[in-house]
CHARMM-style PDB file with segment names, atoms N, HN, CA, C and O in Angstrom:
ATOM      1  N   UNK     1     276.777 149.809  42.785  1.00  0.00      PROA
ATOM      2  CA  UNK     1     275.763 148.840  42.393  1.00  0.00      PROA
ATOM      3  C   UNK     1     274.451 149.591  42.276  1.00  0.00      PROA
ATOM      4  O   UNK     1     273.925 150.275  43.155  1.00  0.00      PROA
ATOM      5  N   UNK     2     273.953 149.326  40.904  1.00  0.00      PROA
ATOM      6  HN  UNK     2     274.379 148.771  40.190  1.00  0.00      PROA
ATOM      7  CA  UNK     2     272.603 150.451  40.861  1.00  0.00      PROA
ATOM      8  C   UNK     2     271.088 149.850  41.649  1.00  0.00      PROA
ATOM      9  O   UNK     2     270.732 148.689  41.854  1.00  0.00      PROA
ATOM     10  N   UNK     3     270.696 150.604  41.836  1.00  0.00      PROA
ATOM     11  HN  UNK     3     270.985 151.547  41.670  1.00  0.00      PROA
ATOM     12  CA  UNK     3     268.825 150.302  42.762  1.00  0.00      PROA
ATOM     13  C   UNK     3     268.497 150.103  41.967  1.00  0.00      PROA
ATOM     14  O   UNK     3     268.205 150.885  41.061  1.00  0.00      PROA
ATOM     15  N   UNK     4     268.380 148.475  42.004  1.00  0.00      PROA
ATOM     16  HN  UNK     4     268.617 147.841  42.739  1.00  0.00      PROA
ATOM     17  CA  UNK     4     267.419 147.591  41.697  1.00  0.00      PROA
ATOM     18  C   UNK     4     267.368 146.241  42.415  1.00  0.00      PROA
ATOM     19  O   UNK     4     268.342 145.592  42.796  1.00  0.00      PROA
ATOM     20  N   UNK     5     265.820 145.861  42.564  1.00  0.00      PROA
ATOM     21  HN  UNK     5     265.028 146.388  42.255  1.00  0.00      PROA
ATOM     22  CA  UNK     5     266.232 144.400  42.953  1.00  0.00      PROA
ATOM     23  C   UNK     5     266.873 143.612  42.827  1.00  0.00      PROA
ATOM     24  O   UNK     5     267.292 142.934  43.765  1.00  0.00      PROA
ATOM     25  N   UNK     6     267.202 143.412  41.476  1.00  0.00      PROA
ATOM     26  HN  UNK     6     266.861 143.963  40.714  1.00  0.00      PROA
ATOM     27  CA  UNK     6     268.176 142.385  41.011  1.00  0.00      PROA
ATOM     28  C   UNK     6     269.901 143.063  41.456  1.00  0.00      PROA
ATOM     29  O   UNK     6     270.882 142.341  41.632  1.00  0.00      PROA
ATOM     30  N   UNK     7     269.900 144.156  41.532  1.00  0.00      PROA
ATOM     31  HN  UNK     7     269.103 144.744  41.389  1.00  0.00      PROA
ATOM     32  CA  UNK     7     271.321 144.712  41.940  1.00  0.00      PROA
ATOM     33  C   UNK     7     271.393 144.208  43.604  1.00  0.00      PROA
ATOM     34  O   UNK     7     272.102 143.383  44.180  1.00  0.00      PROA
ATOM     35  N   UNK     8     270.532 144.932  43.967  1.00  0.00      PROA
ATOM     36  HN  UNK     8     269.956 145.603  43.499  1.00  0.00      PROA
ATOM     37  CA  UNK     8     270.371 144.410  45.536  1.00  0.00      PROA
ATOM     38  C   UNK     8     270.823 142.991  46.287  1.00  0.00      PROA
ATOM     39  O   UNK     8     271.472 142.770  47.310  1.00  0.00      PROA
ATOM     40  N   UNK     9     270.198 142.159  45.331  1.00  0.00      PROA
ATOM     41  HN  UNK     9     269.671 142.338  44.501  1.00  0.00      PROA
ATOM     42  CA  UNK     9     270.178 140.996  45.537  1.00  0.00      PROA
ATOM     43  C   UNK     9     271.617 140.411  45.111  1.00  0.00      PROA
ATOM     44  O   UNK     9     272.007 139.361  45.622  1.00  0.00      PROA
ATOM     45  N   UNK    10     272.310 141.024  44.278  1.00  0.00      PROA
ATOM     46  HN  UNK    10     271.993 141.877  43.863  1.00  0.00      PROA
ATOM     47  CA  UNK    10     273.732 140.831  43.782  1.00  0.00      PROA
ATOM     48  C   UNK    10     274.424 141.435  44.376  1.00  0.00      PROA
ATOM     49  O   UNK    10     275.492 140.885  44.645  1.00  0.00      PROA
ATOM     50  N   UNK    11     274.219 142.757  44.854  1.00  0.00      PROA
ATOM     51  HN  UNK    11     273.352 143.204  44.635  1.00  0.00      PROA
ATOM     52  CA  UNK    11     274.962 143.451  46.251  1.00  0.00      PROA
ATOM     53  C   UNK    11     275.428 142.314  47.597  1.00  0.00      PROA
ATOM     54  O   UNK    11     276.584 142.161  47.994  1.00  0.00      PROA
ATOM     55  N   UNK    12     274.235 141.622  48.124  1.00  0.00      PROA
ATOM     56  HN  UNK    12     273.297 141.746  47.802  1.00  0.00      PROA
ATOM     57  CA  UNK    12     273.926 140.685  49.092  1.00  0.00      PROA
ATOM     58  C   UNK    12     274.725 139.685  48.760  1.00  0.00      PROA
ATOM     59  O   UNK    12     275.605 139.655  49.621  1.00  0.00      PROA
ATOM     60  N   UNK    13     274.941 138.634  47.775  1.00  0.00      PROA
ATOM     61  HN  UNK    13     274.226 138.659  47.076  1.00  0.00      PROA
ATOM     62  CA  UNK    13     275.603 137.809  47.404  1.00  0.00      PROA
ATOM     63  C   UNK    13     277.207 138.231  47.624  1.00  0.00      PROA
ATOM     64  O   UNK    13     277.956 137.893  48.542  1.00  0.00      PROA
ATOM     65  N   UNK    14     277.425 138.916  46.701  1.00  0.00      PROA
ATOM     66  HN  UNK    14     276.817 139.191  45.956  1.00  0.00      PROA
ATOM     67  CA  UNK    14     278.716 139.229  46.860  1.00  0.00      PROA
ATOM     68  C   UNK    14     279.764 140.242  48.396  1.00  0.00      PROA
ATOM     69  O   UNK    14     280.937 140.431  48.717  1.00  0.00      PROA
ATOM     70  N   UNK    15     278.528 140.568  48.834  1.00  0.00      PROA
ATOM     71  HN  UNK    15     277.575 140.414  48.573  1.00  0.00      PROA
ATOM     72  CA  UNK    15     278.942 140.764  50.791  1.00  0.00      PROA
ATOM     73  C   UNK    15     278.949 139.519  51.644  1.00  0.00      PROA
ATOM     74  O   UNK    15     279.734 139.360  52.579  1.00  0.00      PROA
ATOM     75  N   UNK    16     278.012 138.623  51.264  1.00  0.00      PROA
ATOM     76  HN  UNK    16     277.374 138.752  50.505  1.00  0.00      PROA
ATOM     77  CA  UNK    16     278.274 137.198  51.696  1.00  0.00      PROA
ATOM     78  C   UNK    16     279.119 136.897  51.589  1.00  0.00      PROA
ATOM     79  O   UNK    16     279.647 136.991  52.697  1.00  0.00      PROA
ATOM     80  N   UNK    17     280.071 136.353  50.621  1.00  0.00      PROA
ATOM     81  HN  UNK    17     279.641 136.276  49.721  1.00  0.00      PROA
ATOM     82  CA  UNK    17     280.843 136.106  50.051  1.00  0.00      PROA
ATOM     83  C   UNK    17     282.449 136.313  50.638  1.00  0.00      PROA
ATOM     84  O   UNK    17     283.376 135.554  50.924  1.00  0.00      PROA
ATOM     85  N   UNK    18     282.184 138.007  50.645  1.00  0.00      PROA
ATOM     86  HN  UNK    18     281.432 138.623  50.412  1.00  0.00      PROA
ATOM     87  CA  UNK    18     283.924 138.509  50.846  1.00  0.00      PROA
ATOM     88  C   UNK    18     283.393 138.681  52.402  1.00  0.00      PROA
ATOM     89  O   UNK    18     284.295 139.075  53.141  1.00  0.00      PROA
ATOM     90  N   UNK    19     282.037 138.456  53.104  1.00  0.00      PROA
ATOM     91  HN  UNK    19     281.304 138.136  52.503  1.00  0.00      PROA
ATOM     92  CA  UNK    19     282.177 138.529  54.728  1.00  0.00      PROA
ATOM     93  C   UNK    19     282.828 137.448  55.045  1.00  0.00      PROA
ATOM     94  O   UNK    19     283.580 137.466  56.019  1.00  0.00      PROA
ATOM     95  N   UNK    20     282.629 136.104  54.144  1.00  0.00      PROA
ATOM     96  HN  UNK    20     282.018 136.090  53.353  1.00  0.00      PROA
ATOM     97  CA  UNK    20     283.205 135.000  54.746  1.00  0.00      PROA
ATOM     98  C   UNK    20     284.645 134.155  54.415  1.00  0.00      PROA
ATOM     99  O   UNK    20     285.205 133.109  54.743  1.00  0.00      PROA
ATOM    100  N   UNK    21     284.838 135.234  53.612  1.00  0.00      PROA
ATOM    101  HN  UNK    21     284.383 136.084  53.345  1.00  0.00      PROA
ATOM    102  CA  UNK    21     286.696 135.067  52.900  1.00  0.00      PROA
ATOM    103  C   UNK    21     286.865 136.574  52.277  1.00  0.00      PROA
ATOM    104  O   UNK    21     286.610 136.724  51.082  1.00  0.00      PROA
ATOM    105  N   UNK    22     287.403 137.982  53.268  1.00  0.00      PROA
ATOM    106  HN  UNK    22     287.610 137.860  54.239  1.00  0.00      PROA
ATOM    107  CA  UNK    22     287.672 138.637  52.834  1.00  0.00      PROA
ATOM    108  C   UNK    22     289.141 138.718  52.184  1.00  0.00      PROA
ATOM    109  O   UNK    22     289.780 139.758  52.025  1.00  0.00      PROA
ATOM    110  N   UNK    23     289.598 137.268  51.801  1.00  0.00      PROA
ATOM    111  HN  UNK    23     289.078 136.424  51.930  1.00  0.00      PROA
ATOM    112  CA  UNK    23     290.825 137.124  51.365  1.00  0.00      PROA
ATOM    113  C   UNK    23     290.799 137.555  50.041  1.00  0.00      PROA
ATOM    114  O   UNK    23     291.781 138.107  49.544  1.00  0.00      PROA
ATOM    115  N   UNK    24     289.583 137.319  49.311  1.00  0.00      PROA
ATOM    116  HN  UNK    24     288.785 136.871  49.716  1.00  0.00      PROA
ATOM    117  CA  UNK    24     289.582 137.112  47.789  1.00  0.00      PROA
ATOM    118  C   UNK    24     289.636 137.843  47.534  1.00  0.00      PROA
ATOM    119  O   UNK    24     290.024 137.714  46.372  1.00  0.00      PROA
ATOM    120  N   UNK    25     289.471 139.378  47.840  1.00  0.00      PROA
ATOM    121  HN  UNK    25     289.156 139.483  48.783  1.00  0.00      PROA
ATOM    122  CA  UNK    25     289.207 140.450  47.059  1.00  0.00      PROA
ATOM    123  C   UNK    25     290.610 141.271  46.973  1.00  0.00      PROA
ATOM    124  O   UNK    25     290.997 141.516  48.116  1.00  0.00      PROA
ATOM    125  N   UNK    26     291.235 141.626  46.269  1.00  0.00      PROA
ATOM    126  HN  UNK    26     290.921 141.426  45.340  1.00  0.00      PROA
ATOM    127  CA  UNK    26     292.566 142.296  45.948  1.00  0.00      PROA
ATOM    128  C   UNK    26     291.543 143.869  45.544  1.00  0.00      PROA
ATOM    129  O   UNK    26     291.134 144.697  46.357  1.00  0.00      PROA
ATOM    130  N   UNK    27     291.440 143.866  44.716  1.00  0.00      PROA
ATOM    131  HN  UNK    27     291.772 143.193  44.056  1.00  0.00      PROA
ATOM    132  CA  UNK    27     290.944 145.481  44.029  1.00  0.00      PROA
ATOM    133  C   UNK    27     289.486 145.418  44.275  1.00  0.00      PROA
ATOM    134  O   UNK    27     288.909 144.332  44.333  1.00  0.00      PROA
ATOM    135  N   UNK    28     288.731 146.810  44.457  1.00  0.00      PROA
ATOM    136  HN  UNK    28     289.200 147.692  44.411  1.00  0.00      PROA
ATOM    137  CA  UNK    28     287.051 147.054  44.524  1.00  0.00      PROA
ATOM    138  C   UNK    28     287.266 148.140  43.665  1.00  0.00      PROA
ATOM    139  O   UNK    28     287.803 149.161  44.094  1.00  0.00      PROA
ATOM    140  N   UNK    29     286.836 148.012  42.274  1.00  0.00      PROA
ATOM    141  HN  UNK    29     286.400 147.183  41.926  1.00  0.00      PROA
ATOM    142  CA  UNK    29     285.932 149.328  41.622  1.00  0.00      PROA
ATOM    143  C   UNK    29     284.420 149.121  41.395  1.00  0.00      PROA
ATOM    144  O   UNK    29     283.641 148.434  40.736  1.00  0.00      PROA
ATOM    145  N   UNK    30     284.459 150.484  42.669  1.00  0.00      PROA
ATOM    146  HN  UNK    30     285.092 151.042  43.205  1.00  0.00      PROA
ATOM    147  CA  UNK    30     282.521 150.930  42.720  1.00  0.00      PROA
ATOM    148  C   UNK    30     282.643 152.014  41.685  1.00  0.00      PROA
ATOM    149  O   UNK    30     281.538 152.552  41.607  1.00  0.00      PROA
ATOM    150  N   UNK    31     283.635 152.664  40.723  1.00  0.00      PROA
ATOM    151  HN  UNK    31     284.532 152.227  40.787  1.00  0.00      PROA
ATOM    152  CA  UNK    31     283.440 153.969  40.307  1.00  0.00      PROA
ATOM    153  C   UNK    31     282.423 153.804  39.404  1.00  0.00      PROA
ATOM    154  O   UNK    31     282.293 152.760  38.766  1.00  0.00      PROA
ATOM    155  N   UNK    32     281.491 155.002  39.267  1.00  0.00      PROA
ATOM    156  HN  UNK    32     281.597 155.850  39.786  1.00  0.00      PROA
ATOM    157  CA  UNK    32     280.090 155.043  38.563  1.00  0.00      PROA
ATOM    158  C   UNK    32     279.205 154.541  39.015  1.00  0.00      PROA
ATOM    159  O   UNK    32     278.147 154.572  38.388  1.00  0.00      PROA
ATOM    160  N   UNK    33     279.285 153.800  40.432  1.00  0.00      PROA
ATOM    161  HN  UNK    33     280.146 153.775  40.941  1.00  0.00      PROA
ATOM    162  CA  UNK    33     278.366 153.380  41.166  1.00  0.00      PROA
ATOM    163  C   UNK    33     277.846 153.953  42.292  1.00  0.00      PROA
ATOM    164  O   UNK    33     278.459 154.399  43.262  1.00  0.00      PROA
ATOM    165  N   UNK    34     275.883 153.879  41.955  1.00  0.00      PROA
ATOM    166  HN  UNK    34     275.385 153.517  41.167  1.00  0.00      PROA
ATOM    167  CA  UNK    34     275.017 154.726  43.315  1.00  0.00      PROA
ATOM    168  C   UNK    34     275.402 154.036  44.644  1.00  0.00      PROA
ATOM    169  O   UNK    34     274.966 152.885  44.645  1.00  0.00      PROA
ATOM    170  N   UNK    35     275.905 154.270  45.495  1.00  0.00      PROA
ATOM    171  HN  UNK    35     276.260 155.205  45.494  1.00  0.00      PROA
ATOM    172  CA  UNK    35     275.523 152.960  46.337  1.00  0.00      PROA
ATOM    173  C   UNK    35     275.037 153.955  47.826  1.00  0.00      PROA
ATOM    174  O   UNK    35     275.516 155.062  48.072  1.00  0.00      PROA
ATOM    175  N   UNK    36     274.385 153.510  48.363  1.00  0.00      PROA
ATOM    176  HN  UNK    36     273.996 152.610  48.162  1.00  0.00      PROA
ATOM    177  CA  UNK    36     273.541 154.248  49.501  1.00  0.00      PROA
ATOM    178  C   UNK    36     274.327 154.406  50.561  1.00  0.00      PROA
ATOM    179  O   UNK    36     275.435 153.894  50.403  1.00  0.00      PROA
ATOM    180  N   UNK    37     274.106 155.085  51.888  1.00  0.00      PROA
ATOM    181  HN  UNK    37     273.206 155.501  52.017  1.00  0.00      PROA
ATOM    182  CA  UNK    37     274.357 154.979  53.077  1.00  0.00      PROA
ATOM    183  C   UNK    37     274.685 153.692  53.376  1.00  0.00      PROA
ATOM    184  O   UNK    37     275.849 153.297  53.440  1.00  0.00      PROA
ATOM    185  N   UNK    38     273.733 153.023  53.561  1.00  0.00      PROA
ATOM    186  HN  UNK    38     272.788 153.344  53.509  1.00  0.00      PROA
ATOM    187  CA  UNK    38     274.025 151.445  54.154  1.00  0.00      PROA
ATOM    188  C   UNK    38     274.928 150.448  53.580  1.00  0.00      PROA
ATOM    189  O   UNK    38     275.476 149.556  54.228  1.00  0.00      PROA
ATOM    190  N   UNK    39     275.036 150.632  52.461  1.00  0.00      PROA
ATOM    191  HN  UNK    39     274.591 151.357  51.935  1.00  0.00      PROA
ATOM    192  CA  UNK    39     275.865 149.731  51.061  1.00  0.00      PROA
ATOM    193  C   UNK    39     277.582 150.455  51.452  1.00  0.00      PROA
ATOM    194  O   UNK    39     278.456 149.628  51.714  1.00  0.00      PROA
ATOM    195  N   UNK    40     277.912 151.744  51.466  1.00  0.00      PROA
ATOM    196  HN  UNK    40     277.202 152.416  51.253  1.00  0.00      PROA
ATOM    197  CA  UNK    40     279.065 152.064  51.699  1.00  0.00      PROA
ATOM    198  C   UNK    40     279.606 151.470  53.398  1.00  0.00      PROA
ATOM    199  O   UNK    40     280.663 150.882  53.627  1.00  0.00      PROA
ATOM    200  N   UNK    41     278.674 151.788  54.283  1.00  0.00      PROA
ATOM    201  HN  UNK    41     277.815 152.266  54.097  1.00  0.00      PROA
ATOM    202  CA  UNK    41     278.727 151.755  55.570  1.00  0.00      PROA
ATOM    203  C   UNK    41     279.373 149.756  55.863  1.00  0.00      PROA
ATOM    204  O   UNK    41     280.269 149.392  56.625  1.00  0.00      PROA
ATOM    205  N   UNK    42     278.510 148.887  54.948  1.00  0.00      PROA
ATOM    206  HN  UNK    42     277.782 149.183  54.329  1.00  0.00      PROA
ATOM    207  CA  UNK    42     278.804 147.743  55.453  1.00  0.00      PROA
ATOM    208  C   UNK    42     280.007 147.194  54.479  1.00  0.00      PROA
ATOM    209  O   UNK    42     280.604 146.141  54.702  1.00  0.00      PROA
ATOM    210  N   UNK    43     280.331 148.235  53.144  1.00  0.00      PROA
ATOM    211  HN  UNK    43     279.846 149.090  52.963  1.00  0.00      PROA
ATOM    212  CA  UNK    43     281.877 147.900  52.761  1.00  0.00      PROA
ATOM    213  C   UNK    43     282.760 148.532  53.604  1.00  0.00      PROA
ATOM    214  O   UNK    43     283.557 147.791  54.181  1.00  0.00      PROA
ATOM    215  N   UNK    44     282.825 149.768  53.834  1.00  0.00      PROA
ATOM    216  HN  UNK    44     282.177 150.369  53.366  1.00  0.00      PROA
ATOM    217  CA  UNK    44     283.845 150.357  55.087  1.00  0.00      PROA
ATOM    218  C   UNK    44     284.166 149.181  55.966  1.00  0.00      PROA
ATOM    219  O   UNK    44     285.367 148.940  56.078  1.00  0.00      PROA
ATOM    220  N   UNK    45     283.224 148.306  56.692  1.00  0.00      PROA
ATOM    221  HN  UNK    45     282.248 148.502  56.601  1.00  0.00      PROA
ATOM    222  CA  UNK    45     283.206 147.425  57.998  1.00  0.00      PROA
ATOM    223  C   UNK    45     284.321 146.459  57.098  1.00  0.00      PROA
ATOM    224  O   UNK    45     285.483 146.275  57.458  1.00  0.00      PROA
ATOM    225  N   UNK    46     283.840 146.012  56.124  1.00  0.00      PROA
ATOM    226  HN  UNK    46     282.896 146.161  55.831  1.00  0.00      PROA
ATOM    227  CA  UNK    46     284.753 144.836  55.380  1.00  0.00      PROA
ATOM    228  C   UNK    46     285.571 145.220  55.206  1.00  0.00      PROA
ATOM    229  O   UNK    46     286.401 144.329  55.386  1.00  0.00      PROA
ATOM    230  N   UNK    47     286.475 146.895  54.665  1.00  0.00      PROA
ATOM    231  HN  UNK    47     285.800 147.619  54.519  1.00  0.00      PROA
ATOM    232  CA  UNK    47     287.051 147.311  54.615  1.00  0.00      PROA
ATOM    233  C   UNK    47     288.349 146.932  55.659  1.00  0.00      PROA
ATOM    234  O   UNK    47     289.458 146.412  55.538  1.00  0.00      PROA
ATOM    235  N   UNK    48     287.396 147.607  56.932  1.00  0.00      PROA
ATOM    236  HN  UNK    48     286.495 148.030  57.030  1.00  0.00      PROA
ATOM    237  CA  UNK    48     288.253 147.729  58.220  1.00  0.00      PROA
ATOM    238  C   UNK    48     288.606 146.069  58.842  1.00  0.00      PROA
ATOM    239  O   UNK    48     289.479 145.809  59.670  1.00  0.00      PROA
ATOM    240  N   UNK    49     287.969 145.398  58.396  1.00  0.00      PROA
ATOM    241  HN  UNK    49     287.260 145.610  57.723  1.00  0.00      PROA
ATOM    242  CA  UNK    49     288.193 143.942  58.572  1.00  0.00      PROA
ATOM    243  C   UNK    49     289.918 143.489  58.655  1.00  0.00      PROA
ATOM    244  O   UNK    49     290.546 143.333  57.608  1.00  0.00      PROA
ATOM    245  N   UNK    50     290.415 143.350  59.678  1.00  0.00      PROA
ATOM    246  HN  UNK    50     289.905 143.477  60.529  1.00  0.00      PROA
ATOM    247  CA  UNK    50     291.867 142.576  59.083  1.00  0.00      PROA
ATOM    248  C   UNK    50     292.611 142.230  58.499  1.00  0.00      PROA
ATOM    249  O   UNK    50     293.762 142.472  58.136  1.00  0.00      PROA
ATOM    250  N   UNK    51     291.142 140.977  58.310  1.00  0.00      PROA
ATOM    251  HN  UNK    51     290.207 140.780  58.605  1.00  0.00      PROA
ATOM    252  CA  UNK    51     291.900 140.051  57.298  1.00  0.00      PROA
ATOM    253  C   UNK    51     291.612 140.395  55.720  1.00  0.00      PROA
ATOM    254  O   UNK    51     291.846 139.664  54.758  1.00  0.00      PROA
ATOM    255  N   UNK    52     291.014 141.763  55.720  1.00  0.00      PROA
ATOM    256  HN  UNK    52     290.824 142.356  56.502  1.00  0.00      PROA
ATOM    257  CA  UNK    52     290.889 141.801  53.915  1.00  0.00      PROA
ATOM    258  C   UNK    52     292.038 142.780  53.671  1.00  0.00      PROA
ATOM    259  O   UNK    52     292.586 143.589  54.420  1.00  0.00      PROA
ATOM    260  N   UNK    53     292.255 142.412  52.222  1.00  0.00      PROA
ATOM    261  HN  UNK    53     291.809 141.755  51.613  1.00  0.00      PROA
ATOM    262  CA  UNK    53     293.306 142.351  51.593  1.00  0.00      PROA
ATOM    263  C   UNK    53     293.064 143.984  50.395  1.00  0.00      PROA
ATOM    264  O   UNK    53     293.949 144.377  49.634  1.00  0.00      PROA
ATOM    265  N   UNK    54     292.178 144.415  50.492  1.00  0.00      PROA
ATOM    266  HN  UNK    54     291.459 144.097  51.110  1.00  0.00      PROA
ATOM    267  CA  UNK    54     291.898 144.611  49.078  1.00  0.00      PROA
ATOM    268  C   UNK    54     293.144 145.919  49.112  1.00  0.00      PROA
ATOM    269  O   UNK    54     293.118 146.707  50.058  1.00  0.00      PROA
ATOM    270  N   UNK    55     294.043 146.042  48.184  1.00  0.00      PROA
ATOM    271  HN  UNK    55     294.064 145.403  47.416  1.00  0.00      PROA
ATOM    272  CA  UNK    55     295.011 146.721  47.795  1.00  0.00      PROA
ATOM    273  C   UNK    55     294.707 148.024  46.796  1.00  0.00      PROA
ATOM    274  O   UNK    55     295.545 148.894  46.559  1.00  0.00      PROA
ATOM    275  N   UNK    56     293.211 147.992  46.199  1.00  0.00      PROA
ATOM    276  HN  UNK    56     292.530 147.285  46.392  1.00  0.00      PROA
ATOM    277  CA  UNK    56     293.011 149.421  45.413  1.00  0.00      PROA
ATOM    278  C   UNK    56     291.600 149.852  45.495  1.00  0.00      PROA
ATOM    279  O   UNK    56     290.687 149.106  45.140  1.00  0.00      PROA
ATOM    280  N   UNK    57     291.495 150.485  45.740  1.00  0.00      PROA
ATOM    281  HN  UNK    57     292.237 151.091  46.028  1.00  0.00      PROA
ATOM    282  CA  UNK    57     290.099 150.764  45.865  1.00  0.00      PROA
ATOM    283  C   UNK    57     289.346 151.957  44.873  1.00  0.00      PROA
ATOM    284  O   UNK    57     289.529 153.061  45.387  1.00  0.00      PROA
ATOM    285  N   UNK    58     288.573 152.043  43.632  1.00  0.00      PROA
ATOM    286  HN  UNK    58     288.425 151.147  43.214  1.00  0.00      PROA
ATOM    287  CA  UNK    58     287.982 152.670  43.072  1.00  0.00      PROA
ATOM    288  C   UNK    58     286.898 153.335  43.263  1.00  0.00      PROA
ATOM    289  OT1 UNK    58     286.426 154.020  42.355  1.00  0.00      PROA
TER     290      UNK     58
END
């Protein structure tokens, strides 16, 4: 997700989102995407989450 506010702010939404049903997500492609320290760090956590599902990761 590129640095910008408006990315940021769409970053946020969509961590909301799969924090509170990490069911939905089957596949994540970040490829071609900047994403910072903190942005990888709090997908890893969702990652390591249980109950998520995601089966491919890009």
């Amino acid at each position: 997700i590129l640095q910008s506010p408006a990315a940021n702010e769409a970053c946020q939404y969509v961590r909301d989102i799969l924090g509170k049903n990490p069911l939905l997500l089957r596949e994540l492609n970040l490829s071609g995407r900047k994403l910072g320290d903190t942005r990888v760090n709090q997908i890893a956590a969702l990652l390591k989450d249980k109950l998520c599902e995601v089966n491919t990761l890009k």
